[in-house]
N, C-alpha and C positions, 0 to 999 in steps of 0.2 A: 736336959729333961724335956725342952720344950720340941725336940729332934725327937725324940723316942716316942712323945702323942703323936709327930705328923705321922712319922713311920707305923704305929699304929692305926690313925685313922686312916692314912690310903691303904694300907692293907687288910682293911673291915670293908672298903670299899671299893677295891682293886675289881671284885669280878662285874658289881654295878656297871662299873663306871666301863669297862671293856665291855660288857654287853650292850649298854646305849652309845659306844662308839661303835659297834659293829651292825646295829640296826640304823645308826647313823649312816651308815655308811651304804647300807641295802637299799636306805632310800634313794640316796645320792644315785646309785647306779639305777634304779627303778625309774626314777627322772630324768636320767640321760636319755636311758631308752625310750622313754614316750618322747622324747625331745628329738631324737634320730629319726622316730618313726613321722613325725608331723613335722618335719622337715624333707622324708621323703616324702609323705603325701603332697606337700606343698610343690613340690619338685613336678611330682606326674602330674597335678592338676593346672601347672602352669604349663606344662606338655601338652595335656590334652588340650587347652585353649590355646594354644598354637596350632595344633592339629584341624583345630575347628575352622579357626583363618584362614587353612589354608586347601578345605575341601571344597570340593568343585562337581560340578556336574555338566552333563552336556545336555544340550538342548538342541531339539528340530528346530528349522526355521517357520516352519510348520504347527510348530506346539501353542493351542491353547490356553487361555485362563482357564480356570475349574470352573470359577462363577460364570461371564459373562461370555465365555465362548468365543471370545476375538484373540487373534494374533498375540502373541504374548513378547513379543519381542517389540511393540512399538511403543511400549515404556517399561517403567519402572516397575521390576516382578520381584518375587521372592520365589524360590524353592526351595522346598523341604528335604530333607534325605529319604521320606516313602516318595517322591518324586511330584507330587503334586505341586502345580507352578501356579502361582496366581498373581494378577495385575497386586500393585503396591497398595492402589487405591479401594479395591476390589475385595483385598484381604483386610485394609483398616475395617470398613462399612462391615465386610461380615464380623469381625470379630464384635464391635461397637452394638452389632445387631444381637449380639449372644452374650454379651459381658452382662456382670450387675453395673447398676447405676454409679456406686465409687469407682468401679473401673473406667466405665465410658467416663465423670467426670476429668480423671486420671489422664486417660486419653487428649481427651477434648483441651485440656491445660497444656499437657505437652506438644499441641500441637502449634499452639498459640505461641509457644516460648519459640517453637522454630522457625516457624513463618515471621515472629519479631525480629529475632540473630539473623537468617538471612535476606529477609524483606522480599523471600518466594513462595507464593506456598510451597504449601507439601507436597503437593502430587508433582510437584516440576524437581524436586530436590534428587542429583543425582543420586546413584548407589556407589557409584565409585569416588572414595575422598581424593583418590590421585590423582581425578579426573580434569587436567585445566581449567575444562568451560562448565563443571561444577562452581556454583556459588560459594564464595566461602562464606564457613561460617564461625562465630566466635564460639569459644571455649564452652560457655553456658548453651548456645546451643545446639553444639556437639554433645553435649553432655545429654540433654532433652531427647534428640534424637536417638542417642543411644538406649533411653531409657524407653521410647517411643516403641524401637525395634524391639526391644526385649519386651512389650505389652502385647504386642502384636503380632510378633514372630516364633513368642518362644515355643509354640507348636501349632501344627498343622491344623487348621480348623474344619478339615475330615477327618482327621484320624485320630486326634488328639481325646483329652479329657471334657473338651466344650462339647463334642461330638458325643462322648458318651453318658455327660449329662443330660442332652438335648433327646434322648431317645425315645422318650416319655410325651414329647409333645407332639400335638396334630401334626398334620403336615401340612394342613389347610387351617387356615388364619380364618379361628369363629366367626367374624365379621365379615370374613367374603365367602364364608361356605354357599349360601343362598345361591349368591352369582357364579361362585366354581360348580356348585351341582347343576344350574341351567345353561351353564356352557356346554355341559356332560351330556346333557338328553339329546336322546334321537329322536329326530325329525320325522313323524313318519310320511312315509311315501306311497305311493301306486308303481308297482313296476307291471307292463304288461308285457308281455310275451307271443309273439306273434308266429305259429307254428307256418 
């Protein structure tokens, strides 16, 4: 008897119970797939950061900084992929010049932690870590400078987003307008002319 209620009640609930195994199961496959998919993402995006390692550009020996207009090859530069090169030191100051105040803090910290790790400053620190007669440096402060480069580098500060929030501003600094407009004026003169 007690055989003839089971049979009964799985059969009251036979089609239940096979429809929440079958949406069971929709999910199961619905989750694989997002799980395929973000595993290929993960896959191209660790591509593409390889990619990035490993792009390069060519430079004149001749090629300037953007800012200070000197030789760009007599130290530490960055280049961008629009092609703009700029000293290392050259590009910190502008950006430091345009950031809000937590970033320059941000900055100004990191820079501390590297010039500690390697007991050089920063403007001396090479760009290549393969480099033998680069300083080593410990772990935390590889880690600083990488964070360093990614404040600093991670876009161009002509072409970038800093660039086109800056659009808005003078170009002349209200405090020195006075002395940039009488730099400006002309001198007047006597020219004579002698037929």
């Amino acid at each position: 008897s007690s055989r003839v209620l089971w049979t009964l009640a799985v059969t009251q609930f036979k089609e239940e119970i096979c429809s929440s195994l079958e949406d069971y199961n929709r999910d199961i496959e619905s989750l694989k797939s997002e799980m395929d998919e973000a595993t290929l993402n993960a896959e191209m995006t660790r591509s593409d950061i390889k990619e990035l390692r490993n792009r390069f550009s060519y430079l004149k020996p001749s090629e300037k900084c953007e800012i200070c207009r000197q030789p760009v090859l007599i130290r530490q530069f960055y280049i961008f992929a629009c092609q703009h090169v700029f000293h290392a030191d050259c590009l910190l100051n502008e950006v430091i010049r345009n950031s809000t105040s937590s970033k320059q803090r941000r900055i100004k910290e990191l820079i501390q932690q590297v010039e500690r790790g390697s007991g050089v400053p920063s403007s001396r620190l090479s760009a290549d870590p393969d480099d033998p007669t680069s300083p080593s440096l410990s772990s935390s402060s590889d880690e600083a400078k990488m964070q360093l480069d990614d404040l600093v580098a991670s876009e161009c500060v002509f072409c970038g987003k800093a660039m086109i929030k800056s659009i808005d501003l003078p170009f002349i600094d209200p405090s020195t307008e006075d002395d940039v407009e009488a730099s400006w004026k002309l001198k007047s003169f006597c020219l004579f002319l002698s037929i």
